[in-house]
MDTraj code that builds the backbone (N, CA, C; nanometers):
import mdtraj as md
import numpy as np

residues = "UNK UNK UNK UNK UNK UNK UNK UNK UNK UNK UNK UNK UNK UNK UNK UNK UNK UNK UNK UNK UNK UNK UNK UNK UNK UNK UNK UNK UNK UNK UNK UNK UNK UNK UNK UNK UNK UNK UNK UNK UNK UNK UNK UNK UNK UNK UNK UNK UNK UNK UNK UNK UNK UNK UNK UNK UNK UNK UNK UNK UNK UNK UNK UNK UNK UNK UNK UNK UNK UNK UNK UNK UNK UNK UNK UNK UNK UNK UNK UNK UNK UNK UNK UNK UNK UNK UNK UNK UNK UNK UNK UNK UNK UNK UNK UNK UNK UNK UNK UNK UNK UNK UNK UNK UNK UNK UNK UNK UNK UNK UNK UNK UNK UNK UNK UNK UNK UNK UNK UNK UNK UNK UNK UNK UNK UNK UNK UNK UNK UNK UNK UNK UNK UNK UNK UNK UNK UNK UNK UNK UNK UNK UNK UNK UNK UNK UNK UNK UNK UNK UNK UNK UNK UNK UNK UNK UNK UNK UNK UNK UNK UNK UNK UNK UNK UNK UNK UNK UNK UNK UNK UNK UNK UNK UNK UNK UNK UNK UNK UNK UNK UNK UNK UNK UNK UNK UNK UNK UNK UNK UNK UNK UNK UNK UNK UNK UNK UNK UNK UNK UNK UNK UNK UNK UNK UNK UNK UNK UNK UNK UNK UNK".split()
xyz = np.array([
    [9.1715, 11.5692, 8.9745],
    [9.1782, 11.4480, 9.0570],
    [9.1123, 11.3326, 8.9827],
    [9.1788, 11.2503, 8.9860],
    [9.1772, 11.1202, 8.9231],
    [9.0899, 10.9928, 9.0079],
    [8.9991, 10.9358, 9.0024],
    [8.9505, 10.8484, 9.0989],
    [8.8692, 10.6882, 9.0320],
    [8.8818, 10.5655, 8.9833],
    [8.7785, 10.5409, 8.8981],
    [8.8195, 10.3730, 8.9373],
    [8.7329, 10.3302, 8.9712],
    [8.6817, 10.1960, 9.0120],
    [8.6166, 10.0726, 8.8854],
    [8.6919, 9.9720, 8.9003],
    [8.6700, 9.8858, 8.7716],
    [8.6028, 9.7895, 8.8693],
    [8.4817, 9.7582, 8.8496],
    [8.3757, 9.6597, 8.9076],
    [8.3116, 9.4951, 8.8084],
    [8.2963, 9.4203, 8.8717],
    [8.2314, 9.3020, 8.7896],
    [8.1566, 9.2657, 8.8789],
    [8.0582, 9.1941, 8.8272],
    [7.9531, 9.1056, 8.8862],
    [7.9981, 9.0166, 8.9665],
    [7.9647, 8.9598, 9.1087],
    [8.0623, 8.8957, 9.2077],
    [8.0780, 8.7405, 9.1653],
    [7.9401, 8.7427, 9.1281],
    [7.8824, 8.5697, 9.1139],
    [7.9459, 8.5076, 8.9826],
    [7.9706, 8.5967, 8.8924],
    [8.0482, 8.5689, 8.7675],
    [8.1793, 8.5494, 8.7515],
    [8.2098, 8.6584, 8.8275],
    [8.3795, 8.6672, 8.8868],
    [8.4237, 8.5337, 8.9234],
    [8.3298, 8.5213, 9.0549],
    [8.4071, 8.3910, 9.1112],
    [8.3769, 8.2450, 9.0034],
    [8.2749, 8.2518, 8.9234],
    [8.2594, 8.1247, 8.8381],
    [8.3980, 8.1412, 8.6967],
    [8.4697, 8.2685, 8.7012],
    [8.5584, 8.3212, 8.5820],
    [8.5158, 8.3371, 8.4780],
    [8.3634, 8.3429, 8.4269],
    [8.3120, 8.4370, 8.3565],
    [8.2723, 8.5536, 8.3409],
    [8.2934, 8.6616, 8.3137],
    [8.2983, 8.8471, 8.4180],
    [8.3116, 8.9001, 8.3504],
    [8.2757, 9.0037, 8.2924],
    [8.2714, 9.1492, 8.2012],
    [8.3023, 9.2158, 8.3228],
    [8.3572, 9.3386, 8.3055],
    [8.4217, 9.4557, 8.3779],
    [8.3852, 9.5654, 8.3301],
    [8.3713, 9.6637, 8.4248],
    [8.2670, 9.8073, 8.3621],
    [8.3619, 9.9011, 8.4679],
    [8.3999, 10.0426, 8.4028],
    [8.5367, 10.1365, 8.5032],
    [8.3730, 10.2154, 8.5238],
    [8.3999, 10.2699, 8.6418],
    [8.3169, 10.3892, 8.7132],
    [8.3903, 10.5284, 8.7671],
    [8.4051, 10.6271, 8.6852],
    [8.4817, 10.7424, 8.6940],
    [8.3729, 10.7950, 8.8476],
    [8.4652, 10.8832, 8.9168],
    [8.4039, 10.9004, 9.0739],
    [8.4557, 11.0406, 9.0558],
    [8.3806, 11.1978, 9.1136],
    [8.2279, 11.1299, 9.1134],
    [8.1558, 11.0966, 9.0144],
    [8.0149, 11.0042, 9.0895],
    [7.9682, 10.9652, 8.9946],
    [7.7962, 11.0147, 8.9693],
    [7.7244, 10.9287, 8.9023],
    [7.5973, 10.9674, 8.9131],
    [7.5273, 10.8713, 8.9420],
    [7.4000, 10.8269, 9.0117],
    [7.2891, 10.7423, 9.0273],
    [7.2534, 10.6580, 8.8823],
    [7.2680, 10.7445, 8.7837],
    [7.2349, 10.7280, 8.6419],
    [7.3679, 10.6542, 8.5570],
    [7.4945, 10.6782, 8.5736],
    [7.6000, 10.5991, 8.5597],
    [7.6343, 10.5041, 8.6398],
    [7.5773, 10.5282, 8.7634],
    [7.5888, 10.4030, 8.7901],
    [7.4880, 10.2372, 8.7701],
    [7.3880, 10.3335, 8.7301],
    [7.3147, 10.2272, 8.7002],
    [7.3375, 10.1575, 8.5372],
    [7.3942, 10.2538, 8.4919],
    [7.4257, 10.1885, 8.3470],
    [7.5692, 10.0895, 8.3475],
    [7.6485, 10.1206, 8.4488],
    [7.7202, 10.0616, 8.4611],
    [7.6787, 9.9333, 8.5018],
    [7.5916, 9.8628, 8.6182],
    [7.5411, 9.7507, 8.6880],
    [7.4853, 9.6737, 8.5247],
    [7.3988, 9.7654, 8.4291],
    [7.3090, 9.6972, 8.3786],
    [7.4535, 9.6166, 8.2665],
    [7.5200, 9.7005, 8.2599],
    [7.6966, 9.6126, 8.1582],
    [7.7437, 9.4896, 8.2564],
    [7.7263, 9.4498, 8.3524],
    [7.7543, 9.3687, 8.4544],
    [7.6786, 9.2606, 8.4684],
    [7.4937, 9.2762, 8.4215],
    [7.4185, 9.2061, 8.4741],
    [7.3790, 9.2063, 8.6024],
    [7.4278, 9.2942, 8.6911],
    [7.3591, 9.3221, 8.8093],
    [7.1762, 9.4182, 8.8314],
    [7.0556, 9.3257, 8.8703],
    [6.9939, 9.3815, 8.8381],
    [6.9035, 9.3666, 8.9697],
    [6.9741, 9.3317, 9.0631],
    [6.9457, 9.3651, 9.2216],
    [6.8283, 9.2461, 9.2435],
    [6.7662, 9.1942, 9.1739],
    [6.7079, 9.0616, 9.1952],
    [6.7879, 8.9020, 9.1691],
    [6.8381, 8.9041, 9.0971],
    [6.8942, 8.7338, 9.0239],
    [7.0096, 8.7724, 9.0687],
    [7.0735, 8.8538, 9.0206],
    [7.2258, 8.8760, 9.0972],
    [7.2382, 9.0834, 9.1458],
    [7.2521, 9.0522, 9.3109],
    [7.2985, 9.1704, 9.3272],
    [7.4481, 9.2409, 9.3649],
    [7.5471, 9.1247, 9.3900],
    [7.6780, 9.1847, 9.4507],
    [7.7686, 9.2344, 9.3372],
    [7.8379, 9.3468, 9.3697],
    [7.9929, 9.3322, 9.2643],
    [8.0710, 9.3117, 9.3445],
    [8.2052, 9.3280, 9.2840],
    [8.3166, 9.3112, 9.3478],
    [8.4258, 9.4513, 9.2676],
    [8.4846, 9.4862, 9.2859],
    [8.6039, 9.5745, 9.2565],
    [8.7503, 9.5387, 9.2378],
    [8.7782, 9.5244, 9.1283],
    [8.8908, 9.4379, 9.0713],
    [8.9628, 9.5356, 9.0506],
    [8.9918, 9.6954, 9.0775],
    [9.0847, 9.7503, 9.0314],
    [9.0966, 9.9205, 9.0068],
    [9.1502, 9.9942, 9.0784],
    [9.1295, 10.0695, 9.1181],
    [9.2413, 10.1742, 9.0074],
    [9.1752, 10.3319, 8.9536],
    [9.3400, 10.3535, 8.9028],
    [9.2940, 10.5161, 8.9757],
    [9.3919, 10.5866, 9.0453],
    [9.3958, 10.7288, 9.0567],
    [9.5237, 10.8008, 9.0480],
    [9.4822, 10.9503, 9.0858],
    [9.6355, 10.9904, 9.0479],
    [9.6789, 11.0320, 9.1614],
    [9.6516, 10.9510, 9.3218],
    [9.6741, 11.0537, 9.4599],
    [9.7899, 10.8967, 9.4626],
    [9.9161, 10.9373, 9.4786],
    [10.0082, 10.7965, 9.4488],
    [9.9726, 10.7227, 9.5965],
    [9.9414, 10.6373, 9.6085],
    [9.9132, 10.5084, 9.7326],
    [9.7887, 10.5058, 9.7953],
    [9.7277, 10.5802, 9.7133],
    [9.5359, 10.5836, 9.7515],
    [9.5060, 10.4702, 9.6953],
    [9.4972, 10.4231, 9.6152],
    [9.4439, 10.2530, 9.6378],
    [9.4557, 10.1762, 9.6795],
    [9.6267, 10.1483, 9.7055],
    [9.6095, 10.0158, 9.8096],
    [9.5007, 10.0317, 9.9509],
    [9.4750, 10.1603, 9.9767],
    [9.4157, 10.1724, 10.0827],
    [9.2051, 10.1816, 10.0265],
    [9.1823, 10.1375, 9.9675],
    [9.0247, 10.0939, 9.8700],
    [9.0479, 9.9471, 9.8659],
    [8.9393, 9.9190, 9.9347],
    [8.8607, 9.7769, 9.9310],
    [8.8363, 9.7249, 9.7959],
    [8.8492, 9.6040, 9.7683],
    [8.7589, 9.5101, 9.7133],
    [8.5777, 9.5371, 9.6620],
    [8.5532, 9.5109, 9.8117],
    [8.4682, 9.5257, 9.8705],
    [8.3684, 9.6170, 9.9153],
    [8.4534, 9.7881, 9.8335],
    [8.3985, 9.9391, 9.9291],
    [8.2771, 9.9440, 9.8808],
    [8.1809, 10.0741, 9.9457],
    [8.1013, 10.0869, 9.9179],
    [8.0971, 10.1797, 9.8363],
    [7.9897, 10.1439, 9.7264],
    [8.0238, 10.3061, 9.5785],
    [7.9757, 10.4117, 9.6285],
    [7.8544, 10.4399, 9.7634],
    [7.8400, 10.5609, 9.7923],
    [7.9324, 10.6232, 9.8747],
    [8.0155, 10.5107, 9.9534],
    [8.1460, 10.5495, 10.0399],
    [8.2577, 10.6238, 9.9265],
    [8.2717, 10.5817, 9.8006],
    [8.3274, 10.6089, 9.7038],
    [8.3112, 10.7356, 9.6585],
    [8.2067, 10.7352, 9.6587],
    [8.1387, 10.8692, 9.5756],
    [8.1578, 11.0067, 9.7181],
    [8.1535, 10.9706, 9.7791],
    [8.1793, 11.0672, 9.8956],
    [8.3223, 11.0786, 9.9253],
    [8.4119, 10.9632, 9.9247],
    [8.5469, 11.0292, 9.8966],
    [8.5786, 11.1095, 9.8013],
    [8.5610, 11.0607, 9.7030],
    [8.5648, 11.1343, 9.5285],
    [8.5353, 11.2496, 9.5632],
    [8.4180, 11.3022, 9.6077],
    [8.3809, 11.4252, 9.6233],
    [8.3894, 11.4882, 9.7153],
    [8.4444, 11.4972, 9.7873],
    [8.5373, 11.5854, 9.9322],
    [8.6769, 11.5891, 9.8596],
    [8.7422, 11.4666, 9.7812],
    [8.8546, 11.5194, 9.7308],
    [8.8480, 11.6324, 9.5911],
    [8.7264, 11.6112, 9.5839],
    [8.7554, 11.7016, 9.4384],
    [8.7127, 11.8427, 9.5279],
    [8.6680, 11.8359, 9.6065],
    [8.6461, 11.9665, 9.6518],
    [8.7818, 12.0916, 9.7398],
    [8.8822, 11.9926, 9.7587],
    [8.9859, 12.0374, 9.7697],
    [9.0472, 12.0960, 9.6753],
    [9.1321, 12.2411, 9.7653],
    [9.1777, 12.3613, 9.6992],
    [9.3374, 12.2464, 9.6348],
    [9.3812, 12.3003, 9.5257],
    [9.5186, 12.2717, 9.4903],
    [9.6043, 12.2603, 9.6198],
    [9.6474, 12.3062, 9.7065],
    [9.7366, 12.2840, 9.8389],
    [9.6669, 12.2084, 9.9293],
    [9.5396, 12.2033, 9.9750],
    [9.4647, 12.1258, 10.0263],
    [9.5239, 11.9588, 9.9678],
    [9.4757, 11.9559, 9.8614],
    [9.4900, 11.8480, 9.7822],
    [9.6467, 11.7562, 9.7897],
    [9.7436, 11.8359, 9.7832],
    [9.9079, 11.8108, 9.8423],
    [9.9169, 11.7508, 9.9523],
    [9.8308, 11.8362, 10.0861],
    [9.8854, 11.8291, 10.1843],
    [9.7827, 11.6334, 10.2050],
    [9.7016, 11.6592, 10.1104],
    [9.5976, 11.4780, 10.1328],
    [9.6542, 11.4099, 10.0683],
    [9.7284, 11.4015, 9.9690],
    [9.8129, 11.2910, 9.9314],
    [9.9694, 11.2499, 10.0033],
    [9.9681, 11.4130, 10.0583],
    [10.1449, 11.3714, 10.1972],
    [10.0955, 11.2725, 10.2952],
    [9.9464, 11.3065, 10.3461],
    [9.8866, 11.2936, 10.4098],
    [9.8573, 11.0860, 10.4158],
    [9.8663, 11.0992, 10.3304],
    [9.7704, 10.9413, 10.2641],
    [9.9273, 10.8409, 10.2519],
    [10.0204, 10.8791, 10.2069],
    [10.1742, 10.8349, 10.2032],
    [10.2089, 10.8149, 10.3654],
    [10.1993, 10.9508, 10.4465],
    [10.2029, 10.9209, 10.5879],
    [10.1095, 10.7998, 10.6218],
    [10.0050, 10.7642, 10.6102],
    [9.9775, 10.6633, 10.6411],
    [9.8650, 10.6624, 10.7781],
    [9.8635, 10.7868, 10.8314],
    [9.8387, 10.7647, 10.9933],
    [9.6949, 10.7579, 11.0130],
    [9.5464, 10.8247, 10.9056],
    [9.4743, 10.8029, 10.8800],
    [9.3843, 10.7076, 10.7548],
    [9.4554, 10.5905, 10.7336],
    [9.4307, 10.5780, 10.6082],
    [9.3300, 10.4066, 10.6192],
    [9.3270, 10.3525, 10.7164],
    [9.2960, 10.2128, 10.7417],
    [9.1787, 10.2139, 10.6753],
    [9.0721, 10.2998, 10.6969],
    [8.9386, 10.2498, 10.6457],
    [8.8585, 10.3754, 10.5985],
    [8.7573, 10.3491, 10.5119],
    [8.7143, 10.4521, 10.4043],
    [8.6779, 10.5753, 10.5219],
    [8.6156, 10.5306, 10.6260],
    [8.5829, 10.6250, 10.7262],
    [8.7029, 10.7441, 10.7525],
    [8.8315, 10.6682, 10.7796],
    [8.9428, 10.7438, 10.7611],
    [9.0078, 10.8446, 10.6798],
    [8.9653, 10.7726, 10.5783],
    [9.0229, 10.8227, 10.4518],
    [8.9268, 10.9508, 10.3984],
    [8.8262, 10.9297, 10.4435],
    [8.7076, 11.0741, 10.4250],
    [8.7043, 11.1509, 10.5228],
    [8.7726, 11.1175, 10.6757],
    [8.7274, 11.2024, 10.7509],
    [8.8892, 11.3091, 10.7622],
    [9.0194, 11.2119, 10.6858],
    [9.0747, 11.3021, 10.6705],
    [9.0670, 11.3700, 10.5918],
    [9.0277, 11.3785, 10.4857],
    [8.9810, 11.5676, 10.3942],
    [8.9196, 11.6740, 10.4808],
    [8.8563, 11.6434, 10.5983],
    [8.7779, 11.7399, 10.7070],
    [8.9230, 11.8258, 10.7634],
    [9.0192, 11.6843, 10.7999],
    [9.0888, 11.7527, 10.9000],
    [9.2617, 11.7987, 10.8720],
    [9.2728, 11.8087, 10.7222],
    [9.3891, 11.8267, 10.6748],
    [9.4688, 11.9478, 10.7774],
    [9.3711, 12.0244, 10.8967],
    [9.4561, 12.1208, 10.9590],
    [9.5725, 12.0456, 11.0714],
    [9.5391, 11.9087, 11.0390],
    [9.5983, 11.8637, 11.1497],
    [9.7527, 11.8358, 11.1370],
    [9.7898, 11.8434, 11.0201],
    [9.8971, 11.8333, 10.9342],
    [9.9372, 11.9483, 10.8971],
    [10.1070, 11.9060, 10.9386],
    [10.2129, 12.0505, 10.8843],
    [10.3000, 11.9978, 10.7236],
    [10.3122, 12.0319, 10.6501],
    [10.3824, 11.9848, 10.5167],
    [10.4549, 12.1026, 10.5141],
    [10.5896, 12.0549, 10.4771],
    [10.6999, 12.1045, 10.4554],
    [10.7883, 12.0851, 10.3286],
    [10.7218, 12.1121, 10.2107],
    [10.6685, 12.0710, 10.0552],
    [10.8658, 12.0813, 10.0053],
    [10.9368, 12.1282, 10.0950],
    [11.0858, 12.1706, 9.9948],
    [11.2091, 12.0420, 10.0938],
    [11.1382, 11.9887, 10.1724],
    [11.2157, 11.8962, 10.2818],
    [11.1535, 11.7528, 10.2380],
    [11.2705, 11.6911, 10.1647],
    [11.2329, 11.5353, 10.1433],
    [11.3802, 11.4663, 10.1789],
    [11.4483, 11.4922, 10.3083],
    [11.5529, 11.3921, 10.3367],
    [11.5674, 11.4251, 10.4490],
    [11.5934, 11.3600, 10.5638],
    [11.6546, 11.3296, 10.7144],
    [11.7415, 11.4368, 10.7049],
    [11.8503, 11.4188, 10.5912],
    [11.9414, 11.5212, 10.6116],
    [11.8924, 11.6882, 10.6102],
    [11.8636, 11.7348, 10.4917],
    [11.8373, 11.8203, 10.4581],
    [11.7034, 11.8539, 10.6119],
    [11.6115, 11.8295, 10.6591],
    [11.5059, 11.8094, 10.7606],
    [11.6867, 11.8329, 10.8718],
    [11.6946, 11.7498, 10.9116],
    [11.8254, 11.7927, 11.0170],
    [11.8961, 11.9104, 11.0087],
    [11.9547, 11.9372, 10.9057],
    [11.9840, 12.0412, 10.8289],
    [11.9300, 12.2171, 10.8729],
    [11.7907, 12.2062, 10.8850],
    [11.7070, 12.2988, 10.8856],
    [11.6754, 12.3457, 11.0139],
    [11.6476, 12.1776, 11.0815],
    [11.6469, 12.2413, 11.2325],
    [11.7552, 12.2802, 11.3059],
    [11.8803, 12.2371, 11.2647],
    [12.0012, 12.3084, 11.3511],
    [12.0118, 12.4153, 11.3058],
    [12.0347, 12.4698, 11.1885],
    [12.1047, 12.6007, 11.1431],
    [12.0119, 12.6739, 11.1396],
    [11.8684, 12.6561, 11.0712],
    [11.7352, 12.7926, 11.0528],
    [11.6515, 12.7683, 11.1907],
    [11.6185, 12.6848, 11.2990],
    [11.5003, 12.7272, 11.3476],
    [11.5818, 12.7161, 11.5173],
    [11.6761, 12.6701, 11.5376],
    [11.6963, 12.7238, 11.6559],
    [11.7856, 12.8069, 11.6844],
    [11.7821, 12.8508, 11.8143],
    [11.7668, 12.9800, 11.8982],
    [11.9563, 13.0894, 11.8696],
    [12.0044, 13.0133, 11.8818],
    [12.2142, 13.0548, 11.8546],
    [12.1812, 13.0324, 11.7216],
    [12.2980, 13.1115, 11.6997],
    [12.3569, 13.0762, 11.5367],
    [12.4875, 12.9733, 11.5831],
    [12.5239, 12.8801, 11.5089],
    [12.6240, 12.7788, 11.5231],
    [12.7348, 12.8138, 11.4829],
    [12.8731, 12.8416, 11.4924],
    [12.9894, 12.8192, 11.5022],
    [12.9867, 12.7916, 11.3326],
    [13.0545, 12.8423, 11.2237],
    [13.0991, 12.7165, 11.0959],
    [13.1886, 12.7177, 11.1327],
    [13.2820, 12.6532, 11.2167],
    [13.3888, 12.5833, 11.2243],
    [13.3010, 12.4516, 11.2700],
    [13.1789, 12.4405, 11.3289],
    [13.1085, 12.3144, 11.4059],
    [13.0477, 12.2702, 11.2833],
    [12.9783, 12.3300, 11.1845],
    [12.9255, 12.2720, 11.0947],
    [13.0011, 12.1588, 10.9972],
    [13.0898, 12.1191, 10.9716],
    [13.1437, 11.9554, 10.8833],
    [13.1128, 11.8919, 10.9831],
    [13.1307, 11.9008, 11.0945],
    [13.1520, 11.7751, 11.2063],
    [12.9892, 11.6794, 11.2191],
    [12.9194, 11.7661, 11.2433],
    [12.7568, 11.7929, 11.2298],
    [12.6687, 11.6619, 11.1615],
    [12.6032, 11.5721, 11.2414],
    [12.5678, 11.4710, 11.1396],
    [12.4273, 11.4987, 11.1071],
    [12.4102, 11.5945, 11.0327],
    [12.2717, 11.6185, 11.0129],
    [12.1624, 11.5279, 10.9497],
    [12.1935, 11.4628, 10.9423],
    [12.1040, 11.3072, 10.8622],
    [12.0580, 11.2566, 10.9881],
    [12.1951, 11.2238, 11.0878],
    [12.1229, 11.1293, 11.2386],
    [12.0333, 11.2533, 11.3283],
    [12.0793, 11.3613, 11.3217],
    [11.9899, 11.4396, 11.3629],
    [11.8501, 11.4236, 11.3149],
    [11.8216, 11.4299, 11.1984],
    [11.7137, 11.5114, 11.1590],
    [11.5984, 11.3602, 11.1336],
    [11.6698, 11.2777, 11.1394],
    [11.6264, 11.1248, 11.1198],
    [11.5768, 11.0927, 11.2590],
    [11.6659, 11.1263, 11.3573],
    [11.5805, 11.1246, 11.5114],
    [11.4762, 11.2140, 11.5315],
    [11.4663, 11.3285, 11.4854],
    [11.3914, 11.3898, 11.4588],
    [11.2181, 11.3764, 11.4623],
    [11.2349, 11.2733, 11.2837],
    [11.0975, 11.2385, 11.2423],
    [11.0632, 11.1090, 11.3344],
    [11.1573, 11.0079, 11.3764],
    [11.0892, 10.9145, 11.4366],
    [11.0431, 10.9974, 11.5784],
    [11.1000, 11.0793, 11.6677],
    [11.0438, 11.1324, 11.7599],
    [10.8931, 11.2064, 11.7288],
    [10.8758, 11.2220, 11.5915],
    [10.7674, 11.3543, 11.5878],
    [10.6534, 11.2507, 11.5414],
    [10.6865, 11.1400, 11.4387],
    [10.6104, 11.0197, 11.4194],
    [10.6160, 11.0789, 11.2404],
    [10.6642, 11.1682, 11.2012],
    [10.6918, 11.2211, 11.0965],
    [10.7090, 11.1577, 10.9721],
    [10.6929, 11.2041, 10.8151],
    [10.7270, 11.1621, 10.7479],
    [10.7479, 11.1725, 10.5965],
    [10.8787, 11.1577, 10.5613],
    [10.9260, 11.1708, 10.4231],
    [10.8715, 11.1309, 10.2891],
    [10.7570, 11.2067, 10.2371],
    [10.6733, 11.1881, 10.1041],
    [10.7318, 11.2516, 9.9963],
    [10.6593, 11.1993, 9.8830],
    [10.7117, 11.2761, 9.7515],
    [10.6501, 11.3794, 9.7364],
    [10.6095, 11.4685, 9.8394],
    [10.5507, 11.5583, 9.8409],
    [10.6332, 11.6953, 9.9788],
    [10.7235, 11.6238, 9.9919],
    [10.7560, 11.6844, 10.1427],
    [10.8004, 11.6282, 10.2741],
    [10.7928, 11.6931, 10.3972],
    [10.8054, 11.5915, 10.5095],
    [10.6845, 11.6497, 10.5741],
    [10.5671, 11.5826, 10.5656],
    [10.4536, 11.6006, 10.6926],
    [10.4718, 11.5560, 10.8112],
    [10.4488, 11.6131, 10.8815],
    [10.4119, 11.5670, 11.0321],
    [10.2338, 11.6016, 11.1161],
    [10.2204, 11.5302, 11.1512],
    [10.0551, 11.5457, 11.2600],
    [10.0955, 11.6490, 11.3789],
    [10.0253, 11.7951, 11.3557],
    [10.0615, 11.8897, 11.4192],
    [9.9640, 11.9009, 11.5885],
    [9.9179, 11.7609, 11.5979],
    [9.8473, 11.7450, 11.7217],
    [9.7649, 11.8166, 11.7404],
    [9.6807, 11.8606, 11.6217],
    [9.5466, 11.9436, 11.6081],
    [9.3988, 11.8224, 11.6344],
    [9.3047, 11.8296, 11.7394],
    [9.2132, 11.7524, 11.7369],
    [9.1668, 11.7051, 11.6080],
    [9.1824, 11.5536, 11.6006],
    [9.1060, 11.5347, 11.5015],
    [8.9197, 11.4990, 11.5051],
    [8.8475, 11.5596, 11.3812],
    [8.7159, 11.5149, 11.4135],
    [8.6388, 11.4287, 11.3553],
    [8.5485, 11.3447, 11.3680],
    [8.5618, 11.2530, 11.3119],
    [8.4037, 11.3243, 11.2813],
    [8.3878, 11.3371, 11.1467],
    [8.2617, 11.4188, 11.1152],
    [8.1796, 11.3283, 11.0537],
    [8.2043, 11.1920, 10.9509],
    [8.1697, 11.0997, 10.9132],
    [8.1897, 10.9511, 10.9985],
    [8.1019, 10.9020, 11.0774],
    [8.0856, 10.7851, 11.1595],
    [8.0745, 10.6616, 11.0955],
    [8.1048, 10.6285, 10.9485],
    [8.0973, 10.5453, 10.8981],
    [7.9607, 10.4547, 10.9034],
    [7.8437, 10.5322, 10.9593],
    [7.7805, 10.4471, 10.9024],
    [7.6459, 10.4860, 10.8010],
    [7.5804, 10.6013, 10.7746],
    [7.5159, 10.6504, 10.6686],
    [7.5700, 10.7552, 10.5571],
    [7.5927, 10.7448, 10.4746],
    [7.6942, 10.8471, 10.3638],
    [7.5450, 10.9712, 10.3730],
    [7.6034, 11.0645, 10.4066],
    [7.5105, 11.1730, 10.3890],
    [7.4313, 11.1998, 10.2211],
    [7.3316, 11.1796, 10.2062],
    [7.2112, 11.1899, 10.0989],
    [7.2472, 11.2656, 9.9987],
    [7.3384, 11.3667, 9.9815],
    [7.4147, 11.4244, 9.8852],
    [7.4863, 11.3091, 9.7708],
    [7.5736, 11.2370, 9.8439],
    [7.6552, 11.1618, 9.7927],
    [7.5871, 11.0181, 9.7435],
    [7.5002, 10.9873, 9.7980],
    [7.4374, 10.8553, 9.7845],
    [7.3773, 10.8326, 9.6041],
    [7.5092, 10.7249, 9.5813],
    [7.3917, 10.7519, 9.3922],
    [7.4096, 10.5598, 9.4213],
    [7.4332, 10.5079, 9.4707],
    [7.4021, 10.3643, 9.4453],
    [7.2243, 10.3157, 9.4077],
    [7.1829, 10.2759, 9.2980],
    [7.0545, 10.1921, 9.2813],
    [7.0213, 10.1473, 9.2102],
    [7.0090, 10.0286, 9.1790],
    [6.9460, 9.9144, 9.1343],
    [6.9147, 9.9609, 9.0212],
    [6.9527, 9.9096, 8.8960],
    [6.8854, 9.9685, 8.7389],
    [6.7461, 9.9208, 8.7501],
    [6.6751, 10.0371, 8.6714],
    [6.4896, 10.0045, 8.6666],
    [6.4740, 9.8477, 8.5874],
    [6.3470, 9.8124, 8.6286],
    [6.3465, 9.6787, 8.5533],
    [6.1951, 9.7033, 8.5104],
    [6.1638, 9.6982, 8.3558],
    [6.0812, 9.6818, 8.2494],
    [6.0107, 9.5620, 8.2123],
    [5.8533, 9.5876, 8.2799],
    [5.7682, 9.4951, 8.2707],
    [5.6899, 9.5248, 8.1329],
    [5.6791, 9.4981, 8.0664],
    [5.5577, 9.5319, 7.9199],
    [5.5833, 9.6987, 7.9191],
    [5.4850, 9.7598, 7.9527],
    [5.5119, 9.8937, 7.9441],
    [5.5295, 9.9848, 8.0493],
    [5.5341, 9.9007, 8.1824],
    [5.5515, 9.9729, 8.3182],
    [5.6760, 9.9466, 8.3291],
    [5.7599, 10.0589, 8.3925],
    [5.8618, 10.0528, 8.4738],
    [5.8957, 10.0295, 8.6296],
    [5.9910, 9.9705, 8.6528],
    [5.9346, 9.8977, 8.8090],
    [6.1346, 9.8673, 8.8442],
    [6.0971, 9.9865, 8.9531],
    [6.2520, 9.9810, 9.0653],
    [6.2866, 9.8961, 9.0675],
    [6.4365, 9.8355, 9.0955],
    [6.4318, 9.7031, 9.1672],
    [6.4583, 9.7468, 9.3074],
    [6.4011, 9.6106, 9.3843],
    [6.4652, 9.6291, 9.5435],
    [6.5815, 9.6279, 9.5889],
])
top = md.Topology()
chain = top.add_chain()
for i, resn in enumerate(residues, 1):
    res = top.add_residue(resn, chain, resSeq=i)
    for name in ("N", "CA", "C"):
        top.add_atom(name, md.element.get_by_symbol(name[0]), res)
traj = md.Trajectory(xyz[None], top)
């Protein structure tokens, strides 16, 4: 899994003077601070970045990353996704294409919790073929082939997904199998595991001294 955030200094950015530093996710407290200190961010004179650019390999996971996110919000996605099994991992990128959890980082982390909530159907990527499947393999008669040419299995199977709220990824056709979802992350403290955001040390003569 692919995840990595290109950051600049905010105050520089907006004046159009800006160095850019990539942050591979996950990350460390220690990379990230080497990264801030390539930026000039040193949490006193200037503390904001900004995020100019996002590259991964889950296809439409970035448009859904802020500007603006937070790197420990980051670092806690990163790492719930890397902790996903290979099929796990499928069913979060069908998942992320569907669209239905994806608005805000809270979302986007609390679906890795709840991937049970989702059915993927990894060999079905068309209305038709999806129509297809439900007339002839899953219900109850076997059909007539003299009825089958007539058969519009595309408008079938296309009413289908808009009834189910369903949807056609490059991964399959998922649908939300109306399994409770839980919302295990409340968006507002990243659990202490994940937390590496801080301020590079700042060097007085021979003491070293945090920044705030």
């Amino acid at each position: 899994m692919r995840l990595r955030a290109t950051i600049a200094n905010l105050s520089k950015y907006n004046s159009g003077s800006y160095r850019e530093v990539t942050l591979s996710f996950p990350t460390t407290t220690e990379q990230v601070q080497s990264a801030l200190r390539k930026i000039c961010i040193d949490g006193h004179l200037s503390k904001e970045i900004i995020i100019t650019g996002y590259d991964t390999d889950i296809p439409g996971l970035a448009q859904h990353l802020h500007e603006h996110a937070d790197l420990d919000e980051l670092n806690f996605l990163a790492s719930r996704i890397a902790s996903l099994t290979q099929d796990q991992l499928v069913i979060y990128a069908a998942a992320v294409q569907h669209g239905e959890y994806t608005g805000t980082m809270e979302d986007l982390i609390n679906l890795t919790y709840n991937l049970n909530c989702f059915t993927l159907y990894p060999s079905i990527d068309s209305a038709e073929e999806y129509g297809r499947i439900l007339i002839e393999d899953l219900e109850d008669y076997e059909l007539p082939e003299a009825i089958k040419p007539y058969i519009d299995y595309e408008a079938y199977g296309e009413d289908a997904k808009i009834n189910e709220g369903g949807e056609f990824t490059s991964f399959g056709y998922i649908v939300n199998n109306q399994s409770p979802f839980e919302n295990v992350y409340e968006g507002i403290t990243v659990p202490k595991a994940f937390q590496v955001f801080q301020y590079p040390f700042r060097v007085f003569g021979s003491r070293s001294e945090a920044s705030a």
